[in-house]
C-alpha positions in Angstrom: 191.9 164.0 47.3 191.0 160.6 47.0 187.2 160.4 45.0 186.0 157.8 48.1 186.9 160.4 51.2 184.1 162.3 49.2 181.4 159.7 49.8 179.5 159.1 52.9 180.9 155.8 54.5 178.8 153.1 56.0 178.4 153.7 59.8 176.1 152.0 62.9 176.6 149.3 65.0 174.3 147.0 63.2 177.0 146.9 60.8 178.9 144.4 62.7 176.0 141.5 62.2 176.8 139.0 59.5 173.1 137.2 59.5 171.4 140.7 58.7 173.7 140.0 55.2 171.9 136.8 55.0 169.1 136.6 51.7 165.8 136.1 53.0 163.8 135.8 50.0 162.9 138.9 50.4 159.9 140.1 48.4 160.5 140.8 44.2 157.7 143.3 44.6 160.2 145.2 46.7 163.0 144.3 45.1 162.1 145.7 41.8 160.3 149.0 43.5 163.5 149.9 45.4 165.5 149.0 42.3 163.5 151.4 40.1 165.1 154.6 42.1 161.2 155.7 42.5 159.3 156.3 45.9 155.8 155.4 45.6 153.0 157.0 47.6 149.6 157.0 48.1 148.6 159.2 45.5 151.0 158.4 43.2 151.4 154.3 43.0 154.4 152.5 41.9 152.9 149.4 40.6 149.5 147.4 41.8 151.1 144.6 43.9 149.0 143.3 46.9 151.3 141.1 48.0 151.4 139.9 51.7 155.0 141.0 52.6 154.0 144.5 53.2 152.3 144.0 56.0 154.3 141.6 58.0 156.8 144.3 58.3 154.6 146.7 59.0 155.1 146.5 62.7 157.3 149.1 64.1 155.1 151.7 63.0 152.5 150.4 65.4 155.3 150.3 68.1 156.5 154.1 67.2 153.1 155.4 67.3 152.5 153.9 70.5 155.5 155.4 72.1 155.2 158.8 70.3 151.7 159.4 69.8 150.2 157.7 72.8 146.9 160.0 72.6 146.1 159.0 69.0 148.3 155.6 68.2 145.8 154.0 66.4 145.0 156.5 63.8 148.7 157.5 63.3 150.1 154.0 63.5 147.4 153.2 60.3 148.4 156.7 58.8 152.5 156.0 58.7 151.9 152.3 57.9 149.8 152.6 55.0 152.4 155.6 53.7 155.5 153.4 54.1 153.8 150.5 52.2 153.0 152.6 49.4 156.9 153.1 48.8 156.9 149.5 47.2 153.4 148.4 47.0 150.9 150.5 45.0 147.5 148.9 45.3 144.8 150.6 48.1 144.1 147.6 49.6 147.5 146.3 50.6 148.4 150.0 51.7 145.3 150.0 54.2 146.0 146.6 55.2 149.4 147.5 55.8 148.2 150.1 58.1 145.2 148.3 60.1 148.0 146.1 61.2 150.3 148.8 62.1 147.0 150.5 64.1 146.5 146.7 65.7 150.2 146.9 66.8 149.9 150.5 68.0 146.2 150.2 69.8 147.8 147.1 71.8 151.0 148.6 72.9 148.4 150.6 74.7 147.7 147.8 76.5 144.2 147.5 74.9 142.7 143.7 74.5 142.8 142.3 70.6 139.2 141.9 70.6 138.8 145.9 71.5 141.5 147.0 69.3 140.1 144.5 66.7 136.8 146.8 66.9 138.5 149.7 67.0 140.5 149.5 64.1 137.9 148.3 61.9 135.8 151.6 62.5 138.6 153.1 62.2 139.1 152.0 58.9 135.6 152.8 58.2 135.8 156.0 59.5 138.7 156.6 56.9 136.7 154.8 53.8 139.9 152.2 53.4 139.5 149.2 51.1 136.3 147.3 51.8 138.5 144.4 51.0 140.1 144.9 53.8 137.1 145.4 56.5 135.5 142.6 55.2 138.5 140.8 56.2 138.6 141.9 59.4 135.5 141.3 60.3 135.9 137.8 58.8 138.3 136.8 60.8 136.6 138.4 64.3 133.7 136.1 63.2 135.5 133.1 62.9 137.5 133.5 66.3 134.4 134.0 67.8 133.2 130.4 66.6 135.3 129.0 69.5 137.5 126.4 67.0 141.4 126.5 66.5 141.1 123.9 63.9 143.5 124.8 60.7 141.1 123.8 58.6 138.8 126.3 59.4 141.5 128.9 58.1 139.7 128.0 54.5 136.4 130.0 55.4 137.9 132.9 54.9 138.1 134.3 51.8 141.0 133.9 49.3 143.1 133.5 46.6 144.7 130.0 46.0 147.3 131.2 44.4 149.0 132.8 47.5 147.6 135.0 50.3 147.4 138.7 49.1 147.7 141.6 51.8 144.1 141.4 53.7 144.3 137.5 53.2 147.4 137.0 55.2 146.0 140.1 58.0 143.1 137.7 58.4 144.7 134.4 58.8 147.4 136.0 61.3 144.7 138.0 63.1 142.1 134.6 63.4 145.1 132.8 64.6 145.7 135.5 67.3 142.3 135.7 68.3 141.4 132.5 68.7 144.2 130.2 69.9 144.8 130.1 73.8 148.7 130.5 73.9 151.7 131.5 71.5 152.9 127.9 70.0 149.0 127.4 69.3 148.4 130.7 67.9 151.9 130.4 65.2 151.0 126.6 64.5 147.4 127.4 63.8 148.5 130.3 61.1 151.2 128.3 59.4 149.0 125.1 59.8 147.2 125.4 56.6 146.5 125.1 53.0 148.1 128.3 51.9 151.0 130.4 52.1 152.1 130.4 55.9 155.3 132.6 56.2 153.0 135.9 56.0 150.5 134.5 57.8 152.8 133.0 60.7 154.5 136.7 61.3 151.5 138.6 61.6 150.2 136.1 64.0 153.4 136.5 66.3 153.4 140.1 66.0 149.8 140.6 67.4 150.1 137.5 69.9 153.3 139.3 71.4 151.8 143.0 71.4 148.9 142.0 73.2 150.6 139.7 75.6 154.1 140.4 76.0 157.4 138.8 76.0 156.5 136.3 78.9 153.8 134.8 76.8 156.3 133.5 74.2 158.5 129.7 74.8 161.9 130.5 76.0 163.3 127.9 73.7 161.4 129.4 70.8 163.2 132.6 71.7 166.4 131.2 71.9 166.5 129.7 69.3 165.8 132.9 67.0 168.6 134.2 65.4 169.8 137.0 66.3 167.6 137.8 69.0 169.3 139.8 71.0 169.9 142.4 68.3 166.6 142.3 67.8 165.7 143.1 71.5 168.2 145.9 72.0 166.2 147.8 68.5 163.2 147.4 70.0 163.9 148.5 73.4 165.8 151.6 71.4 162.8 152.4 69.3 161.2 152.4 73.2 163.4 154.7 74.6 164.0 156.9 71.1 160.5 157.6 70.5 159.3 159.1 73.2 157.6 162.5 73.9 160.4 165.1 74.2 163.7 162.7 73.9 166.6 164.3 72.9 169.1 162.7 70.4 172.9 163.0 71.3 175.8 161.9 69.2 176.5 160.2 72.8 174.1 157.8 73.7 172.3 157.6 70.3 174.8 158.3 67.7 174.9 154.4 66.3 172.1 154.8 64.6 173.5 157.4 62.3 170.2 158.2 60.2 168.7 160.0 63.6 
């Protein structure tokens, strides 16, 4: 028998996408964690990287806890966020702030306002002695928005590091953005619009702008133009439908995502 009928062959749908072979600069943090063969956790850290990329991808935990765990969202969303980020990034603080935004995510899916699910993640995190780093942040950012002021030079009150935005920098920036610009296109050019790192910054921002207000709030041509959109759309409205209460997986309607 041929050695290769032995191993487990690619398989999915997704395979069929050429830009999801594209490099992205992806994050050497997680590069070099996946490449080590090694799973981090919570208790048992990989390395001490607070670096910002772990929580802009951070949000489909939010959006599984809202659909699976409707009672209780918030508290899972930050409980499954902050576990998946320490698989690459080892330091507290980027773990929790990793899960306040997947609780953000998960707390507006409910259809609860940002300001409210601002408050109640941030006693949440309390409640659950997370990195003070990372309340402080929060409540930096709430405080800010609340000045009434979308100017991007404002961004630099909060608190940072020049040399890039670490985890709870980035959460701020995104989240002050959110809170305090009017529409979308303000919201994104406000957290990009600025002295410091702005990819991070500019995802979070979209994430929490479109939980809270949907997929009319956001430009048509903006959407348009995103590549690969409609992929994007079709797992999202699958993670919808997937995840919740009681569904059944069958090789026939759900077999294209072969890891279920």
């Amino acid at each position: 028998m041929n050695d290769e009928a032995l191993v487990p062959q690619p398989d999915g749908w997704l395979l069929d996408y050429g830009f999801l072979y594209n490099s992205r600069r992806p994050s050497e943090t997680t590069l070099r964690a996946l490449a080590s063969g090694v799973m981090g956790t919570p208790q048992r850290p990989i390395n001490q990287s607070k670096g910002n990329a772990v929580v802009a991808r951070s949000v489909p935990f939010g959006l599984v806890a809202a659909r699976s765990h409707p009672a209780e969202a918030t508290k899972w969303a930050y409980e499954l966020g902050r576990t998946c980020a320490a698989i690459t990034h080892g330091h507290p603080t980027a773990q929790d702030a990793a899960g306040a935004y997947a609780a953000l995510i998960g707390s507006l899916c409910k259809g609860t306002p940002l300001h409210q699910t601002t408050f109640e993640v941030t006693t949440l995190l309390t409640n659950e002695n997370a990195a003070q780093e990372v309340i402080d942040h929060l409540d930096s950012a709430r405080g800010l928005a609340g000045e009434g002021t979308t100017n991007p030079t404002w961004i630099d009150y909060l608190p940072r590091h020049w040399h890039g935005l670490v985890a709870e920098e980035a959460l701020a920036i995104g989240l002050y953005a959110a809170l305090a610009a009017p529409t979308f296109t303000g919201a994104v050019q406000l957290a990009v619009n600025h002295s410091g790192n702005s990819d991070s910054a500019g995802a979070i921002c979209g994430g929490l702008y479109g939980a809270a207000h949907g997929l009319d709030a956001l430009p048509e041509e903006w959407i348009n133009e995103l590549e690969g959109h409609q992929v994007i759309s079709t797992v999202a409205e699958d993670i919808h439908r997937i995840m919740r209460p009681g569904y059944r997986v069958t090789r026939s309607d759900d077999w294209r995502y072969p890891g279920l």
